[in-house]
C-alpha positions as CSV (number, residue, x, y, z in Angstrom):
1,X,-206.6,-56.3,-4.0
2,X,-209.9,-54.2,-3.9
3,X,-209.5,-51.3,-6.0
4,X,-213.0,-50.5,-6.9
5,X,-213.4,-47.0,-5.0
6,X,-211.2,-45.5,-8.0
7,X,-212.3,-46.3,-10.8
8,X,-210.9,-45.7,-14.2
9,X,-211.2,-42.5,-15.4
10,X,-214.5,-41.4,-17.2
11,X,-214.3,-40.0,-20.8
12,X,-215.0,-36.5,-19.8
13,X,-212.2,-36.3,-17.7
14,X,-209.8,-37.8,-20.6
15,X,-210.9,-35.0,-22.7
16,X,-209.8,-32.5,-20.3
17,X,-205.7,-34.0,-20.7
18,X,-206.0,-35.1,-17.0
19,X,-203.0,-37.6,-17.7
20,X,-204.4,-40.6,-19.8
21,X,-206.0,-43.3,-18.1
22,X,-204.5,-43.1,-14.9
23,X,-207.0,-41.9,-12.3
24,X,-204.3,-40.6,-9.7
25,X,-201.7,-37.9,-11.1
26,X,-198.9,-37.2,-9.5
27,X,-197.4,-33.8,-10.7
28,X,-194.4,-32.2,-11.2
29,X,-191.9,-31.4,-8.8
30,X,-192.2,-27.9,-7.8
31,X,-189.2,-25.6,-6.9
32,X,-189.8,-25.8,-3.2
33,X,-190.4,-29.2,-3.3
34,X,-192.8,-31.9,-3.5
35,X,-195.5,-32.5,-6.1
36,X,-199.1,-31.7,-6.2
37,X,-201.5,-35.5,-6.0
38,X,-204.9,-35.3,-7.7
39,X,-207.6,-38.3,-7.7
40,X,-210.2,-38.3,-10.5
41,X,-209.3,-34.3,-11.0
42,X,-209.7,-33.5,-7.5
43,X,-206.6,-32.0,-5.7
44,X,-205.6,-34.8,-2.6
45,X,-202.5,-32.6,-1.3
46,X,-198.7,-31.8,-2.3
47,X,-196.5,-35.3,-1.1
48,X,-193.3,-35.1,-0.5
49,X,-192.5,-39.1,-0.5
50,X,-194.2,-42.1,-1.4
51,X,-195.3,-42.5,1.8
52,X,-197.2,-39.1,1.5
53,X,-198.6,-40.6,-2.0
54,X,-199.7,-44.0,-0.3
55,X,-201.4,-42.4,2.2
56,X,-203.7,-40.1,-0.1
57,X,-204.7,-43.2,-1.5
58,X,-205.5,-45.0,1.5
59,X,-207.6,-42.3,2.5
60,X,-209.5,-42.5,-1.2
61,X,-210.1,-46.3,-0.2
62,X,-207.0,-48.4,-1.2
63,X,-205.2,-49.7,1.6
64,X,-202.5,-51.4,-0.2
65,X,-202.0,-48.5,-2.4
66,X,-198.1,-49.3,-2.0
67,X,-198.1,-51.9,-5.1
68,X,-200.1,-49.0,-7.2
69,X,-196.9,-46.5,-7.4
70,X,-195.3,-48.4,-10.4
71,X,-198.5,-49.0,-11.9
72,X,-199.3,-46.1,-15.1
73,X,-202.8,-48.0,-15.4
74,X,-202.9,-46.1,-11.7
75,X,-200.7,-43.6,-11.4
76,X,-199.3,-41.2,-13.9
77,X,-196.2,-38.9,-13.1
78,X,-195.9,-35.9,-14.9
79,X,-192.8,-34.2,-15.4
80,X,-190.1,-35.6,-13.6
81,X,-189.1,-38.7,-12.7
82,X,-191.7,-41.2,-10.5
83,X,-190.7,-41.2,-7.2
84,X,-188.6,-38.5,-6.8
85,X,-190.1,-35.2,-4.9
86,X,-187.6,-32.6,-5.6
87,X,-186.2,-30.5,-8.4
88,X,-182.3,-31.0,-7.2
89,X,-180.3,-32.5,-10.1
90,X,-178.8,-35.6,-8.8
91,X,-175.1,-35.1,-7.7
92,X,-176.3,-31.5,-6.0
93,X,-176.8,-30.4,-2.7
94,X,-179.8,-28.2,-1.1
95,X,-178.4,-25.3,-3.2
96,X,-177.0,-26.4,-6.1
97,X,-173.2,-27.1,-4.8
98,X,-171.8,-30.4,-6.9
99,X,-171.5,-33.3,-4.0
100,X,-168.0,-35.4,-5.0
Protein backbone atom coordinates (compact mmCIF):
# COMPACT_ATOMS: atom_id res chain seq x y z
CA UNK A 1 0.00 0.00 0.00
CA UNK A 2 1.43 3.45 -1.26
CA UNK A 3 0.36 6.06 0.93
CA UNK A 4 2.92 8.65 0.38
CA UNK A 5 0.75 11.49 -1.36
CA UNK A 6 -0.74 12.24 2.19
CA UNK A 7 1.52 12.61 4.40
CA UNK A 8 1.22 13.03 8.07
CA UNK A 9 0.23 16.14 9.15
CA UNK A 10 2.80 18.95 9.55
CA UNK A 11 3.13 20.73 13.01
CA UNK A 12 1.45 23.84 11.90
CA UNK A 13 -1.51 22.24 11.03
CA UNK A 14 -1.67 20.33 14.57
CA UNK A 15 -1.57 23.62 16.19
CA UNK A 16 -4.50 24.77 14.47
CA UNK A 17 -6.76 21.54 16.29
CA UNK A 18 -7.25 20.12 12.81
CA UNK A 19 -8.05 16.62 14.54
CA UNK A 20 -4.65 15.10 15.81
CA UNK A 21 -2.48 13.32 13.57
CA UNK A 22 -4.92 12.20 11.24
CA UNK A 23 -4.46 13.94 7.93
CA UNK A 24 -8.10 13.22 6.55
CA UNK A 25 -11.07 14.50 8.86
CA UNK A 26 -14.21 13.39 8.49
CA UNK A 27 -16.72 15.77 10.27
CA UNK A 28 -19.78 15.79 11.96
CA UNK A 29 -22.91 14.78 10.65
CA UNK A 30 -24.87 17.77 9.66
CA UNK A 31 -28.79 18.03 10.08
CA UNK A 32 -29.37 17.48 6.45
CA UNK A 33 -27.11 14.86 6.20
CA UNK A 34 -23.78 13.88 5.37
CA UNK A 35 -20.43 15.19 6.76
CA UNK A 36 -17.99 17.60 5.45
CA UNK A 37 -14.19 15.54 4.31
CA UNK A 38 -11.13 17.71 4.58
CA UNK A 39 -7.47 16.51 3.47
CA UNK A 40 -4.46 18.32 5.14
CA UNK A 41 -7.10 21.36 6.03
CA UNK A 42 -8.37 21.53 2.65
CA UNK A 43 -12.13 20.97 2.21
CA UNK A 44 -12.54 17.50 -0.33
CA UNK A 45 -16.54 17.61 -0.38
CA UNK A 46 -19.56 16.63 2.01
CA UNK A 47 -19.88 12.33 1.73
CA UNK A 48 -22.74 10.85 2.39
CA UNK A 49 -21.19 6.99 2.52
CA UNK A 50 -18.03 5.50 2.73
CA UNK A 51 -18.01 5.16 -0.76
CA UNK A 52 -18.21 9.03 -1.03
CA UNK A 53 -15.17 9.07 1.60
CA UNK A 54 -13.05 6.38 -0.45
CA UNK A 55 -13.46 8.11 -3.39
CA UNK A 56 -12.09 11.63 -2.08
CA UNK A 57 -9.21 9.74 -1.29
CA UNK A 58 -8.67 8.11 -4.40
CA UNK A 59 -8.78 11.21 -6.06
CA UNK A 60 -5.95 12.65 -3.36
CA UNK A 61 -3.78 9.61 -4.60
CA UNK A 62 -4.78 6.40 -2.53
CA UNK A 63 -6.44 3.94 -4.50
CA UNK A 64 -7.00 1.47 -1.79
CA UNK A 65 -8.19 4.05 0.47
CA UNK A 66 -10.94 1.41 1.56
CA UNK A 67 -8.61 -0.24 4.37
CA UNK A 68 -7.82 3.64 5.60
CA UNK A 69 -11.59 4.16 7.12
CA UNK A 70 -10.84 2.33 10.47
CA UNK A 71 -7.53 3.66 10.58
CA UNK A 72 -7.28 7.13 13.32
CA UNK A 73 -3.47 7.25 12.24
CA UNK A 74 -5.61 8.24 8.83
CA UNK A 75 -8.78 9.18 9.42
CA UNK A 76 -10.28 11.02 12.31
CA UNK A 77 -14.14 11.35 12.82
CA UNK A 78 -15.33 14.04 14.66
CA UNK A 79 -18.56 14.03 16.37
CA UNK A 80 -20.56 11.20 15.67
CA UNK A 81 -19.96 7.89 15.19
CA UNK A 82 -17.37 6.70 12.01
CA UNK A 83 -19.26 5.53 9.44
CA UNK A 84 -22.49 6.79 9.90
CA UNK A 85 -23.64 9.99 7.68
CA UNK A 86 -26.74 11.06 9.31
CA UNK A 87 -27.97 12.71 12.50
CA UNK A 88 -31.19 10.12 12.82
CA UNK A 89 -31.04 8.35 16.22
CA UNK A 90 -30.93 4.74 15.53
CA UNK A 91 -34.52 3.11 15.96
CA UNK A 92 -35.96 6.46 14.00
CA UNK A 93 -37.26 7.05 10.77
CA UNK A 94 -36.69 10.13 8.19
CA UNK A 95 -38.56 12.29 10.72
CA UNK A 96 -38.13 11.18 13.99
CA UNK A 97 -41.13 8.51 14.19
CA UNK A 98 -39.81 5.37 16.61
CA UNK A 99 -39.55 2.23 13.92
CA UNK A 100 -40.75 -1.12 16.16
Amino acid sequence: MNHEHIPPKDEHQRERGQGGDAPVLVGRPAATGGRRVTIHGRSAGIAHSDADVVEFLRRAGLPDAWELLDDPRWVGWQGGRPRTYDTTPPGHGDHGEVIG
